[in-house]
C-alpha positions in Angstrom: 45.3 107.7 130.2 47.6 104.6 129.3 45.6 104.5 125.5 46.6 107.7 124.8 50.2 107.9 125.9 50.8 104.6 124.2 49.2 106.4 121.1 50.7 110.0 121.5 54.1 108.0 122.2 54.1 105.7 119.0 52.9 108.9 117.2 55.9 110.6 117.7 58.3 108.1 115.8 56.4 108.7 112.9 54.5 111.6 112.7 54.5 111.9 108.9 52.8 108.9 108.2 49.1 108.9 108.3 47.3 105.3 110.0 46.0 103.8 107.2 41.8 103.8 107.8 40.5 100.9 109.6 37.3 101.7 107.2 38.6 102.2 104.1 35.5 101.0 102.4 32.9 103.6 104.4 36.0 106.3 104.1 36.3 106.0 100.3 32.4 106.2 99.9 32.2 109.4 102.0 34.6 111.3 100.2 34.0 110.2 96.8 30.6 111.3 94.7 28.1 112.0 95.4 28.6 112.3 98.9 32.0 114.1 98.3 32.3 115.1 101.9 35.9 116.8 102.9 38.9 114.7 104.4 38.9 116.4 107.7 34.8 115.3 107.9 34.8 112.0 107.0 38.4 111.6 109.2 36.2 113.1 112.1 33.2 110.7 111.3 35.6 107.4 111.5 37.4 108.8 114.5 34.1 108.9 116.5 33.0 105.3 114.9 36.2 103.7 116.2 35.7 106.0 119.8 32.5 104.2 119.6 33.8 100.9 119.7 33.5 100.0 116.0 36.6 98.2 114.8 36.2 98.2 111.0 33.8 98.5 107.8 32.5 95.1 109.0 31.7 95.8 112.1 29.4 98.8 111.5 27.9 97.1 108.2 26.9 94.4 110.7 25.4 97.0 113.0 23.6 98.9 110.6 22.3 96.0 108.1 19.2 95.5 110.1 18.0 99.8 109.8 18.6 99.8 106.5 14.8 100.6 106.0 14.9 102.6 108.9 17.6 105.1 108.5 16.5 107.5 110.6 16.7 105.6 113.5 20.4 105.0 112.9 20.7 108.3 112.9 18.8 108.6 116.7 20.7 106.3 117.5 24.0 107.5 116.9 22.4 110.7 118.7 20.6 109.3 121.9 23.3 106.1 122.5 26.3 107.5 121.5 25.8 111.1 122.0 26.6 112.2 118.5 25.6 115.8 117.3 22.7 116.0 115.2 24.7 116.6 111.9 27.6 114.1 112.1 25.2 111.3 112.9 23.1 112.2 110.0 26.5 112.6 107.9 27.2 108.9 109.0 24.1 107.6 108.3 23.9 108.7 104.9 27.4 107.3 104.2 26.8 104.2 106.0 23.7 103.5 103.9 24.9 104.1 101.0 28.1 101.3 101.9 25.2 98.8 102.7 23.4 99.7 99.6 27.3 99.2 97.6 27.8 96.2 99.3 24.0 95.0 98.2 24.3 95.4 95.1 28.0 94.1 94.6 26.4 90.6 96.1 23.6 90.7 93.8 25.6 91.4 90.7 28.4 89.4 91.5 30.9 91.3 89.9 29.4 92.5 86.8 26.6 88.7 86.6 23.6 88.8 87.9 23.0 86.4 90.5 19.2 85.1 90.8 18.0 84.7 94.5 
């Protein structure tokens, strides 16, 4: 497996410093409240996004925008597609969601103004 000897390689010159998330948005939201899930689960979550194929908080925002009335099928999806267990798919949905419904409102608002559609 070239990725991971590349990866286990590069790894060892530093292996004190932790990758900085390539979701930091959805990673902040999962272990803050009320979601408040531990480091080691919401690491485990973004490590099976990004085995996935997702490449950042865009990139699955983008994917998930259009079940955000449907969450539940994000969820079955996560299960049936990607082969998720039950649980973390249903741990990513709920923190998923809850970034689209963040990044809703933040566009709404504007920063503390409402902005009329």
């Amino acid at each position: 497996n070239t990725w991971a000897s590349r990866n286990s390689s590069s790894s060892s010159l530093s292996p004190s410093l932790p990758l900085p998330s390539l979701f930091p948005r959805l990673q902040a939201i999962l272990e803050s409240s009320p979601i408040s899930y531990s480091a080691s689960i919401a690491h485990s979550l973004l490590q099976q996004l990004s085995a996935a194929g997702f490449v950042n908080d865009n990139d699955i925002t983008q994917f998930a925008r259009g079940f955000i009335d449907r969450e539940e099928e994000l969820s079955r999806i996560f299960i049936h597609d990607f082969r998720w267990i039950p649980l973390d798919a249903h741990r990513a949905r709920v923190g998923i969601i809850a970034l689209l419904v963040r990044e809703e409102e933040e566009l709404f608002y504007g920063g503390g103004q409402i902005i009329m559609k």
